[in-house]
Short mmCIF file of the C-alpha atoms (twelve columns), coordinates in Angstrom:
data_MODEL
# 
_entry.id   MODEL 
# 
loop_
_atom_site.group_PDB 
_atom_site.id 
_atom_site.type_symbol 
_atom_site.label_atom_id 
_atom_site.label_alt_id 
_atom_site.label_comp_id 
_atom_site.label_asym_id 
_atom_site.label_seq_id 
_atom_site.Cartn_x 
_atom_site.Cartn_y 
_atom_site.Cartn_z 
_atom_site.pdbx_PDB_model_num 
ATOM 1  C CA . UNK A 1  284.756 -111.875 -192.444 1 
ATOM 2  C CA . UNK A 2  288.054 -109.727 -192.991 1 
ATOM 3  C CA . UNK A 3  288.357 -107.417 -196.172 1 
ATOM 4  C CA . UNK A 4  291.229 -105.594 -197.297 1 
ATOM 5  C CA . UNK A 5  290.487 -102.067 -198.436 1 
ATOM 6  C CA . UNK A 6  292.753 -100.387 -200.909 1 
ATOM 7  C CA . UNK A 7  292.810 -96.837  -200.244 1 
ATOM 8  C CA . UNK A 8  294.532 -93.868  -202.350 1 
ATOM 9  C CA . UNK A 9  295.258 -90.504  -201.661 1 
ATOM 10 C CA . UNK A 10 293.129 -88.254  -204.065 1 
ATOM 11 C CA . UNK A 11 294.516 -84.942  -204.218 1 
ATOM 12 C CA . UNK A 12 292.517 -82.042  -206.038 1 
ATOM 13 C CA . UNK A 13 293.849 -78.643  -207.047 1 
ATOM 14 C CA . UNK A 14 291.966 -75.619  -206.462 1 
ATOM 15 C CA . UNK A 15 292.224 -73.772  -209.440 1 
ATOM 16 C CA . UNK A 16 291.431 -70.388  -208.140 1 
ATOM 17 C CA . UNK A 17 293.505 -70.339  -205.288 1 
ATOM 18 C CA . UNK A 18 296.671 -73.324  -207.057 1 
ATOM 19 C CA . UNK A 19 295.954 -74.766  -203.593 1 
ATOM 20 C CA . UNK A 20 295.831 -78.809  -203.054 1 
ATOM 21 C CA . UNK A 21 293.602 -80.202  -201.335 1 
ATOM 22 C CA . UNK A 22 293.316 -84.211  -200.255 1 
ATOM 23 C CA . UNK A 23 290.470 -85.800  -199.762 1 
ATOM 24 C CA . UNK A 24 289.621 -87.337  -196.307 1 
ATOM 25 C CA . UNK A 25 287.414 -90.323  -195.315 1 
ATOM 26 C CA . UNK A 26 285.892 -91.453  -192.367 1 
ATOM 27 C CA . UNK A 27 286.588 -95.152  -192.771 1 
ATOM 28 C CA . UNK A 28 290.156 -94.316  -191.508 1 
ATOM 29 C CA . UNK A 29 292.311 -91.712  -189.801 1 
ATOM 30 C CA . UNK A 30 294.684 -90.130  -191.563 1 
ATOM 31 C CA . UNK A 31 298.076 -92.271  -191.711 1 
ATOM 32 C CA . UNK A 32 296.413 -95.312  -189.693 1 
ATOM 33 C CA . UNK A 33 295.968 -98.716  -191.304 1 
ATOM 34 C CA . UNK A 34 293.742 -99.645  -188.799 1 
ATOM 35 C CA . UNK A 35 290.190 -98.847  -189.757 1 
ATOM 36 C CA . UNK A 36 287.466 -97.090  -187.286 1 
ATOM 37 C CA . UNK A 37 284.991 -100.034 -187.354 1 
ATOM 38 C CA . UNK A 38 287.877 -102.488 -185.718 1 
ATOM 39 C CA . UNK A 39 288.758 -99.719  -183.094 1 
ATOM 40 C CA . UNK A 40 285.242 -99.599  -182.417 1 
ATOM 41 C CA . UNK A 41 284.805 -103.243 -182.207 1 
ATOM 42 C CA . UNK A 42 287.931 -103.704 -179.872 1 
ATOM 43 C CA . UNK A 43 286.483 -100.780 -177.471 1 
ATOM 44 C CA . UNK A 44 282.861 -102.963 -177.698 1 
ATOM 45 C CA . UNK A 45 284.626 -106.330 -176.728 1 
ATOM 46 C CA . UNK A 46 286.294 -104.817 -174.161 1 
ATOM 47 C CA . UNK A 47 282.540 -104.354 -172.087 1 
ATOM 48 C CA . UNK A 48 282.813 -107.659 -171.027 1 
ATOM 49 C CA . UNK A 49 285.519 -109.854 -169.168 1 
ATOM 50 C CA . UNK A 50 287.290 -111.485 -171.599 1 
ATOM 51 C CA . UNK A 51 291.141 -111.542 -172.496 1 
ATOM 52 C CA . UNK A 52 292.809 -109.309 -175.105 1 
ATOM 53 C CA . UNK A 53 293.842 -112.315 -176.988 1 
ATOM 54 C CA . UNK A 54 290.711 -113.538 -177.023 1 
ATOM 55 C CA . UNK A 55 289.370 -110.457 -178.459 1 
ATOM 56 C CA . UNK A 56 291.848 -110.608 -181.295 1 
ATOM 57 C CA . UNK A 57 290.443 -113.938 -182.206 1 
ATOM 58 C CA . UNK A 58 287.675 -112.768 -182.149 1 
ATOM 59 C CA . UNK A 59 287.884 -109.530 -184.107 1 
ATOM 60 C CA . UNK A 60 290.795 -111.596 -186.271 1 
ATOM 61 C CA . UNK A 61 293.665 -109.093 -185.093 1 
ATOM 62 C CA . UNK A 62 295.945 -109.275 -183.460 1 
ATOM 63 C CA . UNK A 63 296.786 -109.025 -179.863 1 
ATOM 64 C CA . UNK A 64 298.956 -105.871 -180.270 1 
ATOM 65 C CA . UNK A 65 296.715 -104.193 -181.996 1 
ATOM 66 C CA . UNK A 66 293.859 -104.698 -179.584 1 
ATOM 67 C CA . UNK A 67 296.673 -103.605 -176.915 1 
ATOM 68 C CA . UNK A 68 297.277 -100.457 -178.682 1 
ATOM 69 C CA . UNK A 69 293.633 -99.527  -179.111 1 
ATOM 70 C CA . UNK A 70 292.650 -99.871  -175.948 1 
ATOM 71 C CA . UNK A 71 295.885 -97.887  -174.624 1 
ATOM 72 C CA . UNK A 72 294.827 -95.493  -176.954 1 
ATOM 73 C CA . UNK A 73 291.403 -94.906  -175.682 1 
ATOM 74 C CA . UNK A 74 292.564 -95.204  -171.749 1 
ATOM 75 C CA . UNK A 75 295.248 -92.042  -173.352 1 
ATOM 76 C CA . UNK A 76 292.156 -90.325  -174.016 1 
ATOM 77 C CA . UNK A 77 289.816 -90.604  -170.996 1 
ATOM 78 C CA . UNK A 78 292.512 -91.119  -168.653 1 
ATOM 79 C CA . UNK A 79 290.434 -90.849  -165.238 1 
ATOM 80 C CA . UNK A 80 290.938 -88.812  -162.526 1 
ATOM 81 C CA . UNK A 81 292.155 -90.098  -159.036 1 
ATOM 82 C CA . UNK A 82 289.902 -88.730  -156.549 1 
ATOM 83 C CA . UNK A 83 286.617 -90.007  -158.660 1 
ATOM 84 C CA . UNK A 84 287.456 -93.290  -158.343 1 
ATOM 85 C CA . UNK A 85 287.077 -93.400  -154.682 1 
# 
């Protein structure tokens, strides 16, 4: 089941310092669209042997999205050569 979030920036001034400050969430990263619990449900699909596109039926995405995220993650734990062999 798919929901659509409407998110806003809340910004709160410090009124000490006349510093603002915005509040964060954890449901998304900052300037991403894309929540964490779909990332994390791409990276979970992608345990077994199944296409990308049918992981964006799955997930109801689509298939450049799950591309991206899993680019994304193999960016981040890119592995090294020699432990492969």
């Amino acid at each position: 089941m798919n929901a659509y979030l409407k998110l806003r920036k809340q910004r709160i001034l410090c009124h000490e310092c006349g510093f603002n400050f915005i509040l964060r969430t954890n449901i998304v990263e900052p300037n991403c669209y894309i929540s964490n619990n779909t990332k994390l449900a791409v990276t979970l699909e992608t345990f077994d042997i199944i296409s990308e596109c049918d992981i964006a039926k799955h997930i109801n995405t689509s298939y450049s999205t799950v591309n991206r995220i899993i680019n994304s993650y193999y960016e981040i734990h890119h592995p090294h050569r020699n432990n492969l062999l």
